[in-house]
ZAKOL-706974 format. One record per residue: x, y, z of N, C-alpha, C in turn. Coordinates in pm, whole numbers, plus 50000, padded with zeros to 5 digits. Layout:
// ZAKOL-706974
nx,ny,nz,cax,cay,caz,cx,cy,cz
X,Y,Z,X,Y,Z,X,Y,Z;
...
This chain:
// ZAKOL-706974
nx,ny,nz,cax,cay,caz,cx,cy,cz
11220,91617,51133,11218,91636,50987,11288,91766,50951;
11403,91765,50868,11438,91886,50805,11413,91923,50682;
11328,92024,50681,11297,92075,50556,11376,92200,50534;
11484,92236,50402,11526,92348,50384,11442,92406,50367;
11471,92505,50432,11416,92646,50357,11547,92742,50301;
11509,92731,50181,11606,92803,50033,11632,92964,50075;
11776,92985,50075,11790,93108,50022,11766,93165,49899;
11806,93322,49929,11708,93387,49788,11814,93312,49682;
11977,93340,49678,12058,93243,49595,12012,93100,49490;
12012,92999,49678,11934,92919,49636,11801,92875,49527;
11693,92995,49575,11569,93002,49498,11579,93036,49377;
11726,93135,49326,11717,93161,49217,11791,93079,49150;
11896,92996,49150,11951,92894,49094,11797,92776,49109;
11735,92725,49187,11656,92629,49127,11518,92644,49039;
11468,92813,49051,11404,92853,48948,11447,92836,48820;
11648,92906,48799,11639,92834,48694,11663,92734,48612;
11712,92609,48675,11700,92495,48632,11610,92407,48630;
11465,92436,48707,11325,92441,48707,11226,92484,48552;
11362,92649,48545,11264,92708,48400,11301,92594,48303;
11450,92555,48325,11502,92451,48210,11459,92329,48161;
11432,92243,48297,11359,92151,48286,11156,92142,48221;
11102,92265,48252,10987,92314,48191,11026,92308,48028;
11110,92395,47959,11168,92416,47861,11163,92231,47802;
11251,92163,47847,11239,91998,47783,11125,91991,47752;
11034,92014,47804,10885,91913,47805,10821,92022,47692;
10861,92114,47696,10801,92201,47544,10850,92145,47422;
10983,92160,47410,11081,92096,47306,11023,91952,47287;
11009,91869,47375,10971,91741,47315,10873,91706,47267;
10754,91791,47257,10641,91763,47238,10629,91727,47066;
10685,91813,47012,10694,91809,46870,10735,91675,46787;
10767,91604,46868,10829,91402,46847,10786,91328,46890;
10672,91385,46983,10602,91271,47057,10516,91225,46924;
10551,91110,46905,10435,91084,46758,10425,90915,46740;
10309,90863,46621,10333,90746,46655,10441,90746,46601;
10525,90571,46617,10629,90532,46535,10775,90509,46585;
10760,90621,46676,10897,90693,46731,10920,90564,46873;
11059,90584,46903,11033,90489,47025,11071,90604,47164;
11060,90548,47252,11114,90608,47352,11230,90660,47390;
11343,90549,47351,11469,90553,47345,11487,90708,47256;
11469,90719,47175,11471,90812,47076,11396,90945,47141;
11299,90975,47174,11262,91070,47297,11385,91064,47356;
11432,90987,47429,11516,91021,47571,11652,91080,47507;
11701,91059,47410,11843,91094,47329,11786,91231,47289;
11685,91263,47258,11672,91402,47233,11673,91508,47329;
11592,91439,47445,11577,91521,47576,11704,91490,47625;
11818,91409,47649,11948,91433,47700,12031,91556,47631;
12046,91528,47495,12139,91609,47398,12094,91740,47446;
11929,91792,47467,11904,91909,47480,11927,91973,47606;
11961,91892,47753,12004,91902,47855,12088,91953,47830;
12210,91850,47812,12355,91875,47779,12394,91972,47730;
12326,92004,47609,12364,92129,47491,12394,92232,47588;
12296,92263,47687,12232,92369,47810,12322,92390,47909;
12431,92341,47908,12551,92243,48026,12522,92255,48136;
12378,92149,48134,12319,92072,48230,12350,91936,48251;
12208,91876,48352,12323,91756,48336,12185,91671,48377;
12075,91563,48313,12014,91498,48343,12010,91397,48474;
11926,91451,48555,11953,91423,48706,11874,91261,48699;
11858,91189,48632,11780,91076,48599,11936,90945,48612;
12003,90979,48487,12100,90922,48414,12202,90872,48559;
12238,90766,48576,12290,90720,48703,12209,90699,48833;
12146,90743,48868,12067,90792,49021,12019,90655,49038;
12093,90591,49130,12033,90468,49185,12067,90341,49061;
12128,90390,48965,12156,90284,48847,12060,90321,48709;
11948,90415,48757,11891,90433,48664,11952,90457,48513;
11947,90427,48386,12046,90420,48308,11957,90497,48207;
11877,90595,48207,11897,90700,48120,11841,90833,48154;
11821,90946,48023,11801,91087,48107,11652,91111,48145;
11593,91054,48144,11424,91050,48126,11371,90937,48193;
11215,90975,48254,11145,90825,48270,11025,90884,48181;
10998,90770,48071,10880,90801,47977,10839,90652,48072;
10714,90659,48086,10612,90553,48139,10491,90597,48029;
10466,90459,47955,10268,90484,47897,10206,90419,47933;
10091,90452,47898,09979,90348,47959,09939,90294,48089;
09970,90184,48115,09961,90111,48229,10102,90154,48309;
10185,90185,48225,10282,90189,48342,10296,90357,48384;
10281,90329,48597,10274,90442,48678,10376,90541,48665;
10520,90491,48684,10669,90573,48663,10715,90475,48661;
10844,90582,48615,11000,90515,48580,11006,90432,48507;
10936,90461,48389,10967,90367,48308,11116,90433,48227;
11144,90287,48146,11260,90334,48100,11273,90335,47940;
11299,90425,47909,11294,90440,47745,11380,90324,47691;
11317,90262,47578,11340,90157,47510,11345,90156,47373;
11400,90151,47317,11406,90078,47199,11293,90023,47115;
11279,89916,47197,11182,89825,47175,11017,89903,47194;
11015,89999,47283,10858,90044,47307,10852,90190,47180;
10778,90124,47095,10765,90211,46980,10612,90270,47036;
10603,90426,46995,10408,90473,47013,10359,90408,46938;
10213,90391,46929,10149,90374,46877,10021,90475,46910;
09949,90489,46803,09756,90591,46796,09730,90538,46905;
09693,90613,46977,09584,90635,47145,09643,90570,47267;
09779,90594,47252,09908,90570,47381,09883,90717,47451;
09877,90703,47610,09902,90792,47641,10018,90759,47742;
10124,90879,47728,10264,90877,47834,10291,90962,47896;
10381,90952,48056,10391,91087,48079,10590,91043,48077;
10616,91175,48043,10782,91199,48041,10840,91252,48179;
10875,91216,48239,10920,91291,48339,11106,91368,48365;
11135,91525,48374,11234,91514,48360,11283,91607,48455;
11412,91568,48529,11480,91644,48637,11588,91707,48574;
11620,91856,48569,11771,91874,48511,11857,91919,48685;
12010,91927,48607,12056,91994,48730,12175,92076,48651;
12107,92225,48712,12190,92334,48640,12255,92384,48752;
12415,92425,48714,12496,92481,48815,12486,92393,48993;
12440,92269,48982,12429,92229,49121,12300,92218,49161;
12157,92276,49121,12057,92311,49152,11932,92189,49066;
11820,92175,49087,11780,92072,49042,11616,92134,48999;
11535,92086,48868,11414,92090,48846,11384,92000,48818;
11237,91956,48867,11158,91857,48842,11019,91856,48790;
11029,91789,48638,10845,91799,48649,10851,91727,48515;
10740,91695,48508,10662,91568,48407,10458,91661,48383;
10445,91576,48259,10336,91599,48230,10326,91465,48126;
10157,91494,48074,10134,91305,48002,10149,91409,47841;
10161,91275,47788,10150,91332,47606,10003,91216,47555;
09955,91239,47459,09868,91181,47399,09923,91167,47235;
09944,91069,47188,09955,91005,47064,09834,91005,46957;
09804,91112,46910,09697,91055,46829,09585,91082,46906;
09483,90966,46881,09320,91014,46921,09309,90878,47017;
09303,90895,47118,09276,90833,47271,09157,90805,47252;
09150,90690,47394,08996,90675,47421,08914,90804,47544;
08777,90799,47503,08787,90883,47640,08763,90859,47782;
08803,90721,47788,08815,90692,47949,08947,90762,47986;
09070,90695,47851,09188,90816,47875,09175,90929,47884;
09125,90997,47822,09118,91182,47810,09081,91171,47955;
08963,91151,48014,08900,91152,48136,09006,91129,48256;
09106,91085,48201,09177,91008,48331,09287,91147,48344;
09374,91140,48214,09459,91265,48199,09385,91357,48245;
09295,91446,48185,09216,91526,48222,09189,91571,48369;
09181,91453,48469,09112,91466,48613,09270,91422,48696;
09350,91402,48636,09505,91383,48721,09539,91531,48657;
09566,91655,48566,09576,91741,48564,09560,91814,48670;
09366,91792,48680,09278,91868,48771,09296,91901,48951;
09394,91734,48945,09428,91711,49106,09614,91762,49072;
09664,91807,49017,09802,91916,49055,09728,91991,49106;
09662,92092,49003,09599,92227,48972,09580,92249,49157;
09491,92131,49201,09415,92133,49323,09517,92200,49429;
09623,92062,49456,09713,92030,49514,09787,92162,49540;
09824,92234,49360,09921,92391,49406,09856,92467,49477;
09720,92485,49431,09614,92586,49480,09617,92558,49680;
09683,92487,49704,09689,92428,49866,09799,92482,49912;
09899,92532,49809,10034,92559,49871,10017,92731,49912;
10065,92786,50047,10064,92924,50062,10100,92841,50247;
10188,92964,50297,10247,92980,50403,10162,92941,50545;
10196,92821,50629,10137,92816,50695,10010,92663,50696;
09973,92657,50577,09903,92565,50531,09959,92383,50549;
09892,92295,50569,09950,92197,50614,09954,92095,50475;
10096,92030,50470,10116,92012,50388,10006,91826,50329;
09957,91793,50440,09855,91671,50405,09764,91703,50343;
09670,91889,50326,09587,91910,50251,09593,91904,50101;
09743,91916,50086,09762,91869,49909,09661,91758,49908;
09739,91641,49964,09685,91512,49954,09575,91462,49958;
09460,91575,50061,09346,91549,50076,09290,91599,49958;
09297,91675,49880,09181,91751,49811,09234,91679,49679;
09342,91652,49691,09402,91568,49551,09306,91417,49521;
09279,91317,49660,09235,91231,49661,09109,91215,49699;
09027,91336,49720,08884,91361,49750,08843,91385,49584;
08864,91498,49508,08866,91481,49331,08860,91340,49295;
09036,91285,49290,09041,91177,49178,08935,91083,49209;
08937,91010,49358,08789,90960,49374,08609,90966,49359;
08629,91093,49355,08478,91144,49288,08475,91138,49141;
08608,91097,49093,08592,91110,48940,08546,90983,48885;
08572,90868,49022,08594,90751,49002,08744,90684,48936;
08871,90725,48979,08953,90686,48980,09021,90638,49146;
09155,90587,49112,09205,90581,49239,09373,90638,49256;
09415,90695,49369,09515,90757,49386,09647,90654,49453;
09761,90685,49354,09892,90613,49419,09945,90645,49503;
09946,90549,49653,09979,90575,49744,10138,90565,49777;
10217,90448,49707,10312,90412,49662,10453,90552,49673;
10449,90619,49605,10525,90711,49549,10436,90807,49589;
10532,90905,49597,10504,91067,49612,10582,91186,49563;
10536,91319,49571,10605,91417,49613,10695,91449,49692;
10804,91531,49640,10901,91541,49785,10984,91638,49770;
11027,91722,49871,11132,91886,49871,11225,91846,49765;
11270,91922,49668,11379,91946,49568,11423,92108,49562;
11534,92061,49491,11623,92191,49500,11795,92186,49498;
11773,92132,49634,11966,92143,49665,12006,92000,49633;
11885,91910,49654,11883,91721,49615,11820,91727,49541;
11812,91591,49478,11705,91555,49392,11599,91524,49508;
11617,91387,49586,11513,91371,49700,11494,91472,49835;
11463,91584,49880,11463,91584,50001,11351,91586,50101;
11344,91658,50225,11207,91605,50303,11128,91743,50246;
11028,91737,50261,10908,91671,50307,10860,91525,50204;
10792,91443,50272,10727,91324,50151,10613,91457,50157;
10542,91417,50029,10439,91529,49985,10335,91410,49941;
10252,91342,50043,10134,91274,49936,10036,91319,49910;
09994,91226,49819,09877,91272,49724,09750,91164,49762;
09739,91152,49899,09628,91061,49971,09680,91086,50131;
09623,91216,50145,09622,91244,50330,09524,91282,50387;
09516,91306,50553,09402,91321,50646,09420,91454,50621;
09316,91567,50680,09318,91666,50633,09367,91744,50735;
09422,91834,50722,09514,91958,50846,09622,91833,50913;
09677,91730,50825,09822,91597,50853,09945,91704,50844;
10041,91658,50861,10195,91659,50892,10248,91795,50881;
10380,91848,50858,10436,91976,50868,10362,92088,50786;
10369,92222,50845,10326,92334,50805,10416,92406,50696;
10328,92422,50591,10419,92490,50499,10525,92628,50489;
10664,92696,50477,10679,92776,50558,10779,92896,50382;
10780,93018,50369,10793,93053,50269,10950,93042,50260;
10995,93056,50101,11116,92941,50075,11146,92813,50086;
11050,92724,50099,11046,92578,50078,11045,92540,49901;
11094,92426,49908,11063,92412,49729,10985,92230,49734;
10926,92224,49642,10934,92070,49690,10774,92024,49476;
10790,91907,49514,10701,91857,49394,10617,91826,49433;
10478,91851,49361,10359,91771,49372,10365,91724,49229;
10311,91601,49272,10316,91488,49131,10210,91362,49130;
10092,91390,49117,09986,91313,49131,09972,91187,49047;
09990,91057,49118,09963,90969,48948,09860,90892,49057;
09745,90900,48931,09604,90882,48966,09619,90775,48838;
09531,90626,48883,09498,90519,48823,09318,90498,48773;
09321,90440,48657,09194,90408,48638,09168,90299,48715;
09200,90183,48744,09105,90084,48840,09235,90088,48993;
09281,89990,48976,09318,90007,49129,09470,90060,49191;
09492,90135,49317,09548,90183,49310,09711,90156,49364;
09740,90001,49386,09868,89922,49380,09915,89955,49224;
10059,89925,49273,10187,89931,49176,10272,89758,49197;
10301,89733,49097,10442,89591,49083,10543,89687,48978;
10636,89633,49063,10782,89669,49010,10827,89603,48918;
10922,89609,48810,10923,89475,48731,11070,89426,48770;
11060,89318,48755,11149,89271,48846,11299,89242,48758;
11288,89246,48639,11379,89216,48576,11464,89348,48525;
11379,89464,48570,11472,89592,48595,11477,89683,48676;
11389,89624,48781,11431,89686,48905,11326,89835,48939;
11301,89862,48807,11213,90049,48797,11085,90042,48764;
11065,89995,48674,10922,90010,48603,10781,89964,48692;
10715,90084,48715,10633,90070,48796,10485,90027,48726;
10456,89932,48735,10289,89915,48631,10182,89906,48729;
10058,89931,48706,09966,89908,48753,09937,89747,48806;
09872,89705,48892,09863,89593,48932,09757,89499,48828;
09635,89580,48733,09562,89520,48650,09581,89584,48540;
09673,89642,48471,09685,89641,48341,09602,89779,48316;
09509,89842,48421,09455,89988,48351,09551,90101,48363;
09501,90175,48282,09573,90287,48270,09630,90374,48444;
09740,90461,48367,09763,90517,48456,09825,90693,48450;
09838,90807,48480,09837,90932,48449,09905,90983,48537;
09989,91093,48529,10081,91179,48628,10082,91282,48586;
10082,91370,48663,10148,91598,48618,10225,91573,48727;
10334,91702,48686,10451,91744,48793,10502,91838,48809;
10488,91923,48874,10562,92088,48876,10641,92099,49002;
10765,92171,49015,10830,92167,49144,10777,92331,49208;
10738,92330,49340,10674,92482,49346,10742,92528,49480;
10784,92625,49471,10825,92751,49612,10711,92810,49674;
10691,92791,49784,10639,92822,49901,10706,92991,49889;
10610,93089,49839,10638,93231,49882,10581,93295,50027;
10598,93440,50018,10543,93459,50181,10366,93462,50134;
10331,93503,50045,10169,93508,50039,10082,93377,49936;
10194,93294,49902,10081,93126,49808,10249,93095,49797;
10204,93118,49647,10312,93007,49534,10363,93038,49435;
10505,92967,49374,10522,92985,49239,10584,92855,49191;
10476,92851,49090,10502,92737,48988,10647,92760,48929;
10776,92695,48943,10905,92730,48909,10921,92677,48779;
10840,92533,48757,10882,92500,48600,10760,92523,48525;
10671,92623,48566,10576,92658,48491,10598,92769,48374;
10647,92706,48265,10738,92804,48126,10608,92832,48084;
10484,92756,48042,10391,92835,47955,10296,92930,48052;
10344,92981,48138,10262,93103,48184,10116,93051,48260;
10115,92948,48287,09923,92852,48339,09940,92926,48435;
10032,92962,48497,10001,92964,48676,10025,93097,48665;
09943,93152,48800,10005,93327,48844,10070,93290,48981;
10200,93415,48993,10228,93387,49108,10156,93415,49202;
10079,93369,49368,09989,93416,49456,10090,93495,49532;
């Protein structure tokens, strides 16, 4: 397995297209509303890329055909902004967005809430928050990188949810994909040791009933739940320093560096 480990260069070009990509998910919040469709989200979050002369790391990648994956509700990721999927009161979505500035890449997503939710939703958002939070709090030099996964999927299960095994976390920076896979359902003290200058995502999407995904088949991306319940994701891309961590697309200040 090769995992880069980032020069300081490196680290500082994907911090800041990391800060940039943080930056989207502020800016968009203000449109997340009912009425609006997705499509319309995603044209805003491109233009605001672009403006930045960035370049939406979504738009092409594998055929994917726009700058964003907004997924609500039932659906896990990648969904694809539509037209047709207008909000509606007590939708909850998460946006997910990668930029790539000067060559360098950020990644991260968080959910929006429309209005006034139920609170099995709040509960669900709420406790997939709780398992990032967990997950960063795992990252520091040396530490094995399956304990994300464990303490991520020891939570969401005590909450009474279930964790997607499907998809994961994974090193970013110089790629959009690179190694390590980072899951969010592992044995505890599992796979490579964390080492300082690594960059990589934790991105938890925790389900209310069960924890399979179907693809849809008529576009290839859209990941839904297998019974129609809800489903929730957070995403921050984080550097492995010599003493913890730093949250790179963490713009509103939540995190300290360790």
């Amino acid at each position: 397995m090769n995992i880069i480990i980032k020069t300081k260069e490196q680290i500082d070009g994907i911090r800041k297209s990391s800060k940039l990509a943080g930056e989207v998910l502020l800016y968009i919040a203000d449109f997340v509303k009912e009425g609006v469709s997705t499509y319309y989200l995603d044209q805003l979050i491109n233009n605001y890329i672009v403006e930045r002369n960035a370049i939406p790391a979504t738009m092409n990648y594998n055929g994917f055909p726009k700058s964003c994956c907004i997924s609500p509700n039932d659906v896990v990721c990648h969904g694809i902004p539509s037209e047709d999927v207008i909000l509606k009161n007590g939708d909850i979505l998460n946006i997910d967005v990668t930029t790539i500035l000067n060559g360098y890449f950020g990644d991260t997503s968080k959910m929006f809430i429309v209005g006034e939710t139920s609170e099995t939703a709040m509960k669900l958002v709420n406790a997939t928050k709780h398992c990032l939070d967990l997950g960063i709090q795992q990252v520091r030099p040396g530490n094995y990188f399956g304990n994300i996964g464990y303490v991520i999927s020891r939570y969401a299960i005590a909450q009474g949810f279930t964790v997607v095994y499907e998809y994961c976390g994974h090193g970013v920076g110089i790629e959009f994909h690179e190694e390590p896979q980072v899951d969010h359902a592992a044995r505890k003290n599992s796979g490579p040791k964390m080492k300082p200058g690594m960059t990589f995502t934790i991105e938890p999407m925790i389900n209310e009933g069960k924890p399979r995904v179907k693809v849809d088949e008529t576009d290839g991306w859209t990941a839904r739940t297998v019974d129609k319940k809800l489903s929730a994701q957070f995403e921050h891309t984080i550097l492995v320093t010599e003493t913890g961590y730093e949250v790179l697309t963490d713009v509103a200040n939540e995190y300290q560096i360790s």
